[in-house]
N, C-alpha and C positions, 0 to 999 in steps of 0.2 A: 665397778667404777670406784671402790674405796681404795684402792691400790691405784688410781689415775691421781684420787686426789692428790699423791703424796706430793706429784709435782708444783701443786698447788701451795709448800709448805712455808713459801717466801708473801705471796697474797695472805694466806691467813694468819701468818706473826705480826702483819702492817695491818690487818684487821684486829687481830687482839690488840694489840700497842695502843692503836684510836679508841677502842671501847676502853682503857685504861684510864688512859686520859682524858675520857670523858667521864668516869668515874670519878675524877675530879676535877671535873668542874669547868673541862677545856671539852669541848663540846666539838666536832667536825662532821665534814659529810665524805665517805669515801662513795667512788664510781665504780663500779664493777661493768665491765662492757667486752662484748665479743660479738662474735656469730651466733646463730642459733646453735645450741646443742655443746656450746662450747666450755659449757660447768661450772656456767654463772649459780645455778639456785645446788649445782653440791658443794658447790662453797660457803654457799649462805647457813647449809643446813648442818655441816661443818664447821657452822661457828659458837655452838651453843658450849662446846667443849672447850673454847678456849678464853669463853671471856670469863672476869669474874667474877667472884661468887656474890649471890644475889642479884647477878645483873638480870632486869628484864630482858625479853628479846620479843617483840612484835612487831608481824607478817601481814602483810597485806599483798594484795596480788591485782595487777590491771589486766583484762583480759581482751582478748581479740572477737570484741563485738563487732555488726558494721557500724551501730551507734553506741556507743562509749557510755559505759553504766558512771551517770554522776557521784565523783566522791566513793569512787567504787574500792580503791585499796584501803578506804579508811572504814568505808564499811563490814568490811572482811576484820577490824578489830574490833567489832561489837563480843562482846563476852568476854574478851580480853581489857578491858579498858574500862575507866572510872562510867557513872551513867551519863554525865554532863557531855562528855564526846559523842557515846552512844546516843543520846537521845540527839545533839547537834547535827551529825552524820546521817541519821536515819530521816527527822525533817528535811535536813538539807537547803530546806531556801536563804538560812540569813549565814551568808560566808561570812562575817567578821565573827559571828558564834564562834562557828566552827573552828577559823583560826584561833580566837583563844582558847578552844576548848584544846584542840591539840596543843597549842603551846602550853595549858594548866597541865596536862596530861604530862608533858616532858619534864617539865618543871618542877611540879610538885611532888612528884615520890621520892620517898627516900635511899631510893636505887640508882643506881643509872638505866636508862633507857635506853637502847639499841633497834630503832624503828629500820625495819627492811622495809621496802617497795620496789616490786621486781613487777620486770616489764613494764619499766615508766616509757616505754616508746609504745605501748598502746594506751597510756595516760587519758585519762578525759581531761578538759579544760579546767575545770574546776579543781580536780587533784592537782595539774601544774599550778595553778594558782596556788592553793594550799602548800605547795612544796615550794615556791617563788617565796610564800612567808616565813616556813618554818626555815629554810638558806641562808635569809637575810638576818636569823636571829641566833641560829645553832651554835655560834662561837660562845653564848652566854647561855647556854645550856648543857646540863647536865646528861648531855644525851650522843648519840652516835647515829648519822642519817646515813643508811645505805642504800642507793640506789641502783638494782641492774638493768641495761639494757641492752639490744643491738645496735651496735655503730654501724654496721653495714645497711641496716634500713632505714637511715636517716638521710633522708635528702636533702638540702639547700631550703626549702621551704620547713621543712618537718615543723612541728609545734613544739619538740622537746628543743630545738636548736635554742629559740631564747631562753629557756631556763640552764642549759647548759651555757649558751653565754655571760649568762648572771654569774652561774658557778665558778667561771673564770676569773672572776675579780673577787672571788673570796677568800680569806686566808689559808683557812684551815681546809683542804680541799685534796683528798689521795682520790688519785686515780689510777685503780689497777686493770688492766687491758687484759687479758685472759689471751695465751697464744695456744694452739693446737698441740697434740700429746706428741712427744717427742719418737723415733721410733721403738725406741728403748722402750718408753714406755710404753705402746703397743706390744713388743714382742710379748711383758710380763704378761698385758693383759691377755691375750692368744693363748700362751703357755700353756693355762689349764684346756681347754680346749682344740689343743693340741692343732690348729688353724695356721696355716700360713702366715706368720706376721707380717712379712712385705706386702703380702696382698692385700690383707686388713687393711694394711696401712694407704696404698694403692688408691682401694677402695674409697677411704672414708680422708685418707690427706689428715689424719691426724684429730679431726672431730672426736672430740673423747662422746659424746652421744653416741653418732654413727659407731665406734668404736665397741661400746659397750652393745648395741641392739644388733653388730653383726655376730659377735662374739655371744651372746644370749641365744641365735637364731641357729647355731651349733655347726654350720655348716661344713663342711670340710672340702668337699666335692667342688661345689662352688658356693662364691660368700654371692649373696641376694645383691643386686649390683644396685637397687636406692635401698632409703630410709625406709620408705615404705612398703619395701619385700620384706625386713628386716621385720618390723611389725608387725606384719600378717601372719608372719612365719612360726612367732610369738603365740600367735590366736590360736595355730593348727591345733588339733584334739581337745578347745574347749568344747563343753557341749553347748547344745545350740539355741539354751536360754541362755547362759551368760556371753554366748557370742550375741544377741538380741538384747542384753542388759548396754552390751559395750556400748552398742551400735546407738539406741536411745541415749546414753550419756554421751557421745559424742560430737553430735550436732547442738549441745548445751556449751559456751564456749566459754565459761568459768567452773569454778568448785559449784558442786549440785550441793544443796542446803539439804537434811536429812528429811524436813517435810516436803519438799518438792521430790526427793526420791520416793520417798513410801508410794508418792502415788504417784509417779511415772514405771515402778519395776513394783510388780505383785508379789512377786516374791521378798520384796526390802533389800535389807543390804546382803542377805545370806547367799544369792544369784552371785555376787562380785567374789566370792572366797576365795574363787581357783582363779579369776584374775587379779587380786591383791594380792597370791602366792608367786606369782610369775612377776610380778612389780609392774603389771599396767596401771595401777589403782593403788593410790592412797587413801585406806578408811581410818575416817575416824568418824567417834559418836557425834559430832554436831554435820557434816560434809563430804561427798567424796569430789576427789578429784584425778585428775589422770598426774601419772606423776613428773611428765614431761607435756607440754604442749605438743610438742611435733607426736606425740603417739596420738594423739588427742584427731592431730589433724591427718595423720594415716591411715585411723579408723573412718574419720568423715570419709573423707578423700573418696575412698575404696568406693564406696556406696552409691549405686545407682541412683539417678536423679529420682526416679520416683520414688525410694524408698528414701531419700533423703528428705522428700518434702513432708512425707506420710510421718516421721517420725517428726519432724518442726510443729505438724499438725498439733500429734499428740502433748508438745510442752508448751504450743500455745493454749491448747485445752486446759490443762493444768492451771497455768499462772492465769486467764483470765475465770477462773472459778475460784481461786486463792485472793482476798480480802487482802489489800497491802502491797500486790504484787507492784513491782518498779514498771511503769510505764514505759517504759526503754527498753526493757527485756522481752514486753509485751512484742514491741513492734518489730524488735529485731527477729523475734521466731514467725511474726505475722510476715514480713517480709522472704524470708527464707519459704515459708508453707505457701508463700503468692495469695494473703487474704487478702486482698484490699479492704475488704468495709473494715478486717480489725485494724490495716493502717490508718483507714480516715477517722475510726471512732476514737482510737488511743494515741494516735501519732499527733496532735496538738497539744493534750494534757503531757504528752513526755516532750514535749518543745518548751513546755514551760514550765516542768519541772527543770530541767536541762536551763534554761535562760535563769530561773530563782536560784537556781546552785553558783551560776556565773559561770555556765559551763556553755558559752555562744557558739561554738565552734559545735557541739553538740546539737543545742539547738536547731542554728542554722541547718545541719546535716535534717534535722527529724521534719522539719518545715519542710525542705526539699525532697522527700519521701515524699510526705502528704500532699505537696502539689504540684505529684506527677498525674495524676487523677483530677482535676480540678473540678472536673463535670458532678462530681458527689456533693460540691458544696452551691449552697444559696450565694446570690452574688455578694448581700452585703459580708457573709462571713467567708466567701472566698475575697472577696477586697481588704478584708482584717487578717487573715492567713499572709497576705501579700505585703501587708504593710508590716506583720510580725516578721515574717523574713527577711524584707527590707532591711528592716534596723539591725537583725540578727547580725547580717552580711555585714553592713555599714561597720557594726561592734566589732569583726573580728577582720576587718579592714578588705572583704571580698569585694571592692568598690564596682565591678562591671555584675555582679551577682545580683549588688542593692539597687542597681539601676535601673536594670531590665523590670526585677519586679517592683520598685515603686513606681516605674509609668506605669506597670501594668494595676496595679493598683489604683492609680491617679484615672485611667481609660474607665476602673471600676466606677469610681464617685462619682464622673461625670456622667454616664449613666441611669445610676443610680437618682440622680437631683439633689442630693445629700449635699448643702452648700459649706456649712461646716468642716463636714468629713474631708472634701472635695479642696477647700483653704488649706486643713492640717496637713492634708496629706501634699498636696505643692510644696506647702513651706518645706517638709522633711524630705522632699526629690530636690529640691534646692540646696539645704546642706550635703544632702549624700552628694550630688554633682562636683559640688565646692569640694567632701571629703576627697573626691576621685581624681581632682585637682583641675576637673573643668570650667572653666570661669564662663564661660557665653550660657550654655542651657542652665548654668548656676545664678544665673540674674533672670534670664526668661520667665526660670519658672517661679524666682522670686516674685518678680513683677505681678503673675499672673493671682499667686498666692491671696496678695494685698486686693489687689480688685477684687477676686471672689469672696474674701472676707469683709470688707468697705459695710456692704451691708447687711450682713449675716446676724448683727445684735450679738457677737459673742466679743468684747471689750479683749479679752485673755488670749484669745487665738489671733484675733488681730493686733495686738499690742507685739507677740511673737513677730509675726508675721512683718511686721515694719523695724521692728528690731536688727529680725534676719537681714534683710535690705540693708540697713544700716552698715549691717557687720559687713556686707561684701562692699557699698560704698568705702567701709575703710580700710579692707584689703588692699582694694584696688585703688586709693590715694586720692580718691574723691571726696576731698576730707569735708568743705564745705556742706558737698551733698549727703555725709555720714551722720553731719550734726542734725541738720535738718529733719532727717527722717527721726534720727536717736532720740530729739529732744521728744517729737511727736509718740516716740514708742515709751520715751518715762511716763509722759501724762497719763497714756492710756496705762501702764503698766501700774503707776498710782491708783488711780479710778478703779482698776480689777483688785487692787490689795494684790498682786504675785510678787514678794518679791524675788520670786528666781528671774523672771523676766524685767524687774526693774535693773536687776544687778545687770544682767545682760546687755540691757538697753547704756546704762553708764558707763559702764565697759568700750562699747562703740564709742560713743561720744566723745570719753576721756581721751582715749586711744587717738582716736583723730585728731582732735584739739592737739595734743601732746604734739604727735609725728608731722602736726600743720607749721608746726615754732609758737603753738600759746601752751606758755609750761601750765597755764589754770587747767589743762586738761589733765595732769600729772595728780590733783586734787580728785576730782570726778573718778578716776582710773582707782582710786585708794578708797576712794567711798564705793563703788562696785565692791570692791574684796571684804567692803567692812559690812557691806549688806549681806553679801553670801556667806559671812562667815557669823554674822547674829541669826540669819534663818537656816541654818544649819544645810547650806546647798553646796556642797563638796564641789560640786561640778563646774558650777559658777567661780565657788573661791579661786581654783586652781587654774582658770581660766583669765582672770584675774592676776593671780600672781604670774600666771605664764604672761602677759603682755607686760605687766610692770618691768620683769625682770629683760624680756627683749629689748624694752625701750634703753632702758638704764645700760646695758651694754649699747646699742647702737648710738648712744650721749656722750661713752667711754665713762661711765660713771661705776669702775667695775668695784669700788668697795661699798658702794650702797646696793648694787645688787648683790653681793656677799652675804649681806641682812640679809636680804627677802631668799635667797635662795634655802637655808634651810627650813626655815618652815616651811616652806612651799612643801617642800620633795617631803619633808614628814606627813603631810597632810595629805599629801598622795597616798604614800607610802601607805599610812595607818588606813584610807582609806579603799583600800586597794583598786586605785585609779590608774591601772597600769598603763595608759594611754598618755593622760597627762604627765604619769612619773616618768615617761622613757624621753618625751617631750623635756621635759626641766633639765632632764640626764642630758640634753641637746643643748640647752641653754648652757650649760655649765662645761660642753664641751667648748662653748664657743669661747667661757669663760677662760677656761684653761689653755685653750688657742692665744690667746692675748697676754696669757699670763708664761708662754712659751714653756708650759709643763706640757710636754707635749706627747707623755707617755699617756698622761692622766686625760687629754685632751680626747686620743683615739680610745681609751676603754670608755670616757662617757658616751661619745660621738654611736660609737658600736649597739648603745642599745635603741637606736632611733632606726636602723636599719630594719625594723620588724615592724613597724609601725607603719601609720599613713602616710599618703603624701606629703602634703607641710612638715612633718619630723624629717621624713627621707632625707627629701631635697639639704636641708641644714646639715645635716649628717652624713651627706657623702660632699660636702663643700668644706667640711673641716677636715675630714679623714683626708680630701684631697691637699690641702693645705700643710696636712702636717705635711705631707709624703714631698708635696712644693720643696718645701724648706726645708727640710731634712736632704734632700738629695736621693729618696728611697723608701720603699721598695718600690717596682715600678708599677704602674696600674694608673697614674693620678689621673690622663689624660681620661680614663674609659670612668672614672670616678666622675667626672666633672662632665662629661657627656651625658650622660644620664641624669645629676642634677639638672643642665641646662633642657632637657629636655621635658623633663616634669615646670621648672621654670619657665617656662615657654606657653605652657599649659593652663597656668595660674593666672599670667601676663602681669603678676602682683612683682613690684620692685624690691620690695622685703626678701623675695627668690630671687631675680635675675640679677640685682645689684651684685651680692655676695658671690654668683656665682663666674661672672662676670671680671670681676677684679682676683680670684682667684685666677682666671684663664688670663687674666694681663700679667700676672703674677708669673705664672708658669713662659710665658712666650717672651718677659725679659730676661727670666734667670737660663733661659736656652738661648740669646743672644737675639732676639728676633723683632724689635721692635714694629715693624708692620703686623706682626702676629697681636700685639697688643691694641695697637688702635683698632682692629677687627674686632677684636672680643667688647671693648669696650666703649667705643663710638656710638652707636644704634642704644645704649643702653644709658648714656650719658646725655643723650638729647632727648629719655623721657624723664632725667632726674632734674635736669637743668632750670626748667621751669616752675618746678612744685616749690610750696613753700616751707620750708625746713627738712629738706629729703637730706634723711641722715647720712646718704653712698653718694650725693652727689662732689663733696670734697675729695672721696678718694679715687672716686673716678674721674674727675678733673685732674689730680693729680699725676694717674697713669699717662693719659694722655700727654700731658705736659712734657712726661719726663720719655715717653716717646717720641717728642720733636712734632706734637700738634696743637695747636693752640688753641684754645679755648677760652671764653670769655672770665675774663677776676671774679675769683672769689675770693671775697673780701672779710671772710668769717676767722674765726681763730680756730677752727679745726686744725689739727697740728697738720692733717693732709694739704690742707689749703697753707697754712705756714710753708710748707716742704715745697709744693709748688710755685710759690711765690719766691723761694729762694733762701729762704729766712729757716737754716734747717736750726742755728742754734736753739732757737725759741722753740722748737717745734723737739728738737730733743729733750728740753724740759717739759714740756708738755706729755710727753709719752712717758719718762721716768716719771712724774708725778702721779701718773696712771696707770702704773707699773707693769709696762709692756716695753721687755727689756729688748726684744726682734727690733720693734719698728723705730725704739731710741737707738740703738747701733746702727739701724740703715742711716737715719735721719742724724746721727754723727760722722756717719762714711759721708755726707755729701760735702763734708767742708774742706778746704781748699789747703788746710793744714795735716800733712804726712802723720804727726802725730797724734788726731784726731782719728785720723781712719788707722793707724794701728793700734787704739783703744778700741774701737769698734769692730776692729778683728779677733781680738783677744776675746770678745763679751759673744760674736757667731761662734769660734770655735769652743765655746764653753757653751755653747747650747748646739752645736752638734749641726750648724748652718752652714751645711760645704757647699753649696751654690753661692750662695749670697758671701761668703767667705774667700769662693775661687773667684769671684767678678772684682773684689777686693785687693786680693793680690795681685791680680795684673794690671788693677790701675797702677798698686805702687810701685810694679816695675817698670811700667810706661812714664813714669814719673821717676826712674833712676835711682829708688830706693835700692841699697845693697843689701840689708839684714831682714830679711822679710820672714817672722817665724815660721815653721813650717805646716802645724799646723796638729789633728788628732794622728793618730797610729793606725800606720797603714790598715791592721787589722781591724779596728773599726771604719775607718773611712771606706774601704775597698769592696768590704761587703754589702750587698744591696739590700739585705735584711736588717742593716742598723742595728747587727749583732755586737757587744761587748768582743773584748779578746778571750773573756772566761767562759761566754755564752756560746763562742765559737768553738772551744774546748771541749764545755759539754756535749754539745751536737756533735761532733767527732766520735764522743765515747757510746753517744745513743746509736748512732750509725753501726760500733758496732757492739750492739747489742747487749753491754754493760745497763745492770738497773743502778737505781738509783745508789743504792747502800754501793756499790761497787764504782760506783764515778766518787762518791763523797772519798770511801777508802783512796781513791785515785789521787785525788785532787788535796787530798787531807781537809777535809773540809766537814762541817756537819751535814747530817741527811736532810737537815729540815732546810739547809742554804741549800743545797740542790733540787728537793722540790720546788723550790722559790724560782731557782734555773732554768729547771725543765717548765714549769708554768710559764715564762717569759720566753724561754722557746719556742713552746709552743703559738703563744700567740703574736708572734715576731712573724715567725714564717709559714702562720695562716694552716697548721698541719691539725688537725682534729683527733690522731692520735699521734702516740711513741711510732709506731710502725709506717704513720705517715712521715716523721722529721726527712729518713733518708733519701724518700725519693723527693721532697721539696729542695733538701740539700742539694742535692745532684744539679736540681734545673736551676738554682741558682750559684753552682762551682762552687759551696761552702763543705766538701767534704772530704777536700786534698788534706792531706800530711799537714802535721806542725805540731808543735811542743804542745805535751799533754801532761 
């Protein structure tokens, strides 16, 4: 396979180049991604030789457990690594350690550092997380982050997807795609072997793995038609302990540690000799490992069920007689060997190792193990199992997962008589409801919450408990009734000393107050943040600054939310509140929306799409938005369906307004005015009546300017200006609030030619060919002769919102020029073409280079034209 590398010799000069430059001081992350088998780790291992001198190079490795070893690639650098990390990594519970302990780690030697992590597609939670910090800071390190995986087994769900869409808005960011051995180089590799090259190649399509293990298997006759004749082929004439050694390390699904071999193989490691000669087996004195995965799993594979379980047996014997053993490993070989009692006796302690690492997704997984069996547990601590899954789910957003078991939970307490238990646990199936974007069984069970608590003597659980209520009273615009409960939930939340629930409680209050029209609410809303941020409640603060910051954009007050937005998202950030920060990343998309950046609008918008409900919803109502106004790509109509239908769910106007005035939005700029009073009629007769409903201006507005009338609005919202007819004032109003879209529409309405050809000039400079084409046919209807013409065709014509250069690039990706060879093309630098190909990429939605051409194709971007 060292003769396949060679192909490889353009990936690893753009891998040495990045360790160089991180050498100095420019810090990036490359991607390494393919198929399996496709020479992701003989590249990596291949790179020791070219970086340089003095550079570190540390390995770590995610393995294909069915529960995911916490922090498991960082533990793989114990003995390579300062003790601070090691001993961080090896506890494991407090991730902000850990983060800094990896970042001291990068940081502080006087080398450069070159961290691999291969197989981040079998990632645990907690590693992504760790890798979501050290991305967001690698530019200002002295380091080199590479990461491999498979693209082909990434789904639309996957967990790596949001860390790889983080990646996408980072600067410094190569991504090499690994493509299959050419046949050329198949025939080399055949040659000595004297083997049919077309067939090799037939066979295996180019898999430099498959390649090398048919080509190993010596075949001539016939090549072994899978991976895993290939393999076995490999085994023939071991003898029949180290085929017994193989077979025990193969149902192990990481590197075997050397004390857990001693005592899994009698023999040690001297059984593995003649398969570490043949290259099944990597030894070395601290581990062994297989030296590819897929041998790994050729070996399992092969193995009859019984003997497969017989040998899980013997490594859960092991690790549960080993002091220290991971809890997680425990239960993944308890589950393979079919123990139950070791699932239910270890499968909680590794749910909450798993949960301390911040590893929910884990968690959640080990909880669902342990209560498939439920019958093993006492009822109060199978109701505590239910309730730990609950929140599990709720944390990593499995909202129909957290529902099922908090009733079932809640069916617990009441049972039970537990009146206490029976309050906390309502109050937390009420937020989860609310998380899942249910509004009706989300106050039910509120309700219920509050009576069972009434008179339970616990001040702290019922002070929650009325808070909660609050907070859905001010969801749902019952502002009156938000105060009332909120004021009741500060006294009691005084009386108990919490201030996490006082903040909470003020929060409500404010929040209402505010969005009722008494700005004193704007006051209480800042004292919330100023309490959670003197009782050191992350949770609260950010919750807090998330509603300041809504409010102050839905005020159009967008340079005072400017302030509160970066400290917010730092505070997330530093505290890795990844829920709240993709939340704020939402706010700031909307920010960007108004402020017609509207590149910067869809990359924040993009990370709310992973998140809950209430992120979603905002997030596919801006991404809709841009796609509005821009004229492209198409999709916005099935964007804003699915908003409006999580909106619908919520019944909260904060959701249906916004999404609402977008669909009047889209059904003017398509010619359709009945289409608009549909969308936003039903949704204007529940803003109409509330007292300072921030959408009820602009939904008046649509209406109006569809030819329906509706009752004066007499406020200065520049919306209500525009429908009153008074667009001058209402253009000043928008430039002073520097929202240059809605001051060019609200310039188009005046009755002076020369006004709306100011107003066209300021859409076609932000790229508004809808609102730009409705423009020019007023002024021809109006007998204007000189009517500019507008952007180039080449940008206008494409539905990707592709540049004329970006449409060039794609051209030369199509066909199959890299980068260095588009840059020579174009005369241009490589590092402006990465810039290219990044903005291609996320233009026309393609996840790799191999995907651009067929997305070109379906949208006609890969005809002929000057390159």
């Amino acid at each position: 396979m060292d003769r396949g590398i060679l192909e490889r010799e353009t990936e690893l000069v753009r891998l040495a180049a990045a360790a160089r430059e991180a050498a100095d001081g420019a810090g990036s992350v490359v991607l390494v991604f393919g198929e399996a088998g496709i020479g992701k780790s003989s590249l990596v291992k291949a790179l020791p030789e070219r970086l340089p001198d003095q550079a570190r190079m540390l390995v770590g490795e995610c393995d294909d457990l069915a529960t995911r070893r916490p922090l498991g690639p960082f533990r793989d650098l114990v003995g390579s690594v300062g003790a601070e990390l090691a001993r961080a990594v090896t506890e494991g519970g407090d991730r902000p350690r850990v983060y800094e302990a990896l970042h001291e780690e990068l940081a502080g030697s006087p080398h450069p550092a070159v961290l691999v992590v291969e197989d981040v597609h079998w990632a645990d939670e907690a590693s992504l997380d760790a890798l979501r910090f050290l991305v967001r800071r690698v530019e200002r390190l002295p380091a080199l982050l590479v990461l491999t995986y498979r693209d082909d087994e990434l789904t639309s769900g996957h967990p790596l997807r949001h860390l790889l869409g983080q990646l996408s808005r980072v600067r410094r960011v190569h991504r090499l795609p690994l493509a299959r051995l050419s046949l050329a180089a198949v025939r080399t590799l055949s040659a000595a072997g004297r083997l049919d090259a077309a067939q090799v190649y037939a066979v295996t399509s180019g898999n430099p793995f498959f390649v090398a293990e048919v080509v190993a298997a010596g075949g001539t006759g016939g090549v072994p038609p899978t991976v895993v004749d290939a393999v076995l082929a490999r085994l023939r004439g071991l003898d029949s302990a180290t085929v017994a050694a193989l077979e025990q390390l193969a149902v192990v699904p990481s590197a075997v540690e050397r004390p857990l071999i001693d005592v899994l193989l009698a023999d040690g490691v001297a059984v593995l000799a003649a398969a570490e000669q043949r290259g099944l087996l990597a030894v070395a004195p601290e581990r062994v490992a297989f030296r590819h995965e897929l041998i790994r799993r050729a070996v399992a594979d092969s193995l009859p069920a019984a003997r497969r379980i017989e040998l899980n047996r013997t490594v859960l014997a092991a690790l549960v007689a080993r002091p220290g053993s991971d809890a997680a490993r425990i239960v993944h070989h308890a589950a393979q060997a079919g123990d139950r009692d070791a699932i239910a006796r270890y499968g909680p302690d590794a749910a909450k190792d798993a949960a301390g690492a911040g590893a929910h997704r884990e968690a959640a997984a080990q909880l669902r193990l342990v209560l498939r069996d439920r019958h093993r547990y006492a009822p109060a601590d199978l109701a505590d199992l239910l309730e730990r899954y609950a929140v599990e789910c709720y944390t990593v957003a499995d909202s129909a997962a957290a529902v099922v078991a908090q009733r079932d939970a809640v069916a617990l307490r009441r049972s039970l008589g537990d009146i206490r238990a029976l309050g906390a646990d309502l109050r937390w199936l009420s937020r989860i409801h609310w998380w899942a974007g249910d509004a009706d069984p989300a106050e039910e069970a509120a309700r219920e919450a509050v009576a069972v608590l009434e008179h339970a003597g616990d001040d702290r659980l019922l002070a929650l408990a009325v808070s909660n209520t609050a907070q859905l009273r001010m969801l749902s615009e019952r502002y009156a009734e938000a105060v009332t409960h909120g004021e009741r939930a500060i006294a009691l939340a005084r009386k108990a000393g919490d201030p996490a629930i006082l903040s909470h409680a003020l929060n409500n209050v404010g929040t209402a107050r505010w969005r009722g029209g008494d700005p004193g609410g704007r006051r209480q809303l800042e004292e919330s943040l100023d309490v959670a941020l003197a009782a050191g409640e992350v949770e609260h603060a950010c919750r807090a600054y998330a509603n300041l910051i809504w409010n102050l954009l839905d005020t159009l007050r967008y340079a005072e939310a400017d302030r509160f937005l970066p400290p917010a998202m730092d505070l997330a950030d530093r505290a890795e509140h990844l829920g709240f920060l993709n939340y704020l990343h939402v706010e700031l998309a909307m920010r960007r929306l108004a402020a017609a950046d509207w590149d910067d609008a869809e990359k924040h918008a993009e990370f709310g799409m992973h998140d809950f409900v209430p992120a979603r919803c905002p997030a596919l109502t801006v991404l809709a938005r841009v796609r509005i106004r821009r004229g492209g790509p198409p999709g916005a109509e099935e964007l804003l369906d699915e908003a409006w239908e999580i909106a619908v769910r919520t019944r909260e106007l904060q959701r249906t307004g916004p999404v609402a005035v977008a669909r009047a939005e889209a059904a003017w700029l398509r010619g359709d005015p009945a289409g608009v009073v549909a969308a936003v009629e039903p949704v204007h007769a529940q803003a109409r009546d509330l007292p300072g409903a921030p959408y009820r201006a602009e939904l008046g507005y649509w209406l109006t300017l569809a030819g329906h009338p509706v009752p004066a609005d007499d406020t200065e919202h520049p919306y209500a200006l525009q429908a009153r007819g008074q667009w001058q004032r209402a253009a000043e109003v928008w430039q002073a609030a520097g929202c240059p879209y809605e001051h060019a529409v609200a310039l188009a309405q005046s009755p002076d030619p020369a006004d709306r050809l100011t107003a066209l000039t300021a859409l076609d400079a932000l790229g508004a060919e809808p609102q730009a084409r409705l423009i020019r046919a007023e002024l021809r209807r109006l007998g204007l002769r000189h009517i500019p013409r507008g952007p180039l065709a080449a940008t206008r014509d494409n539905p990707a919102g592709l540049t004329e250069r970006q449409l060039q690039v794609v051209r030369l990706l199509v066909d199959g020029l890299t980068n260095a060879e588009i840059a020579a093309r174009l005369v241009v630098s490589v590092r402006t073409v990465d810039n290219h190909v990044r903005a291609v990429l996320d233009k026309l939605g393609a996840p790799t280079r191999r995907q651009v051409a067929v997305r070109a194709t379906e949208l006609g971007l890969s005809g002929g034209g000057e390159t």
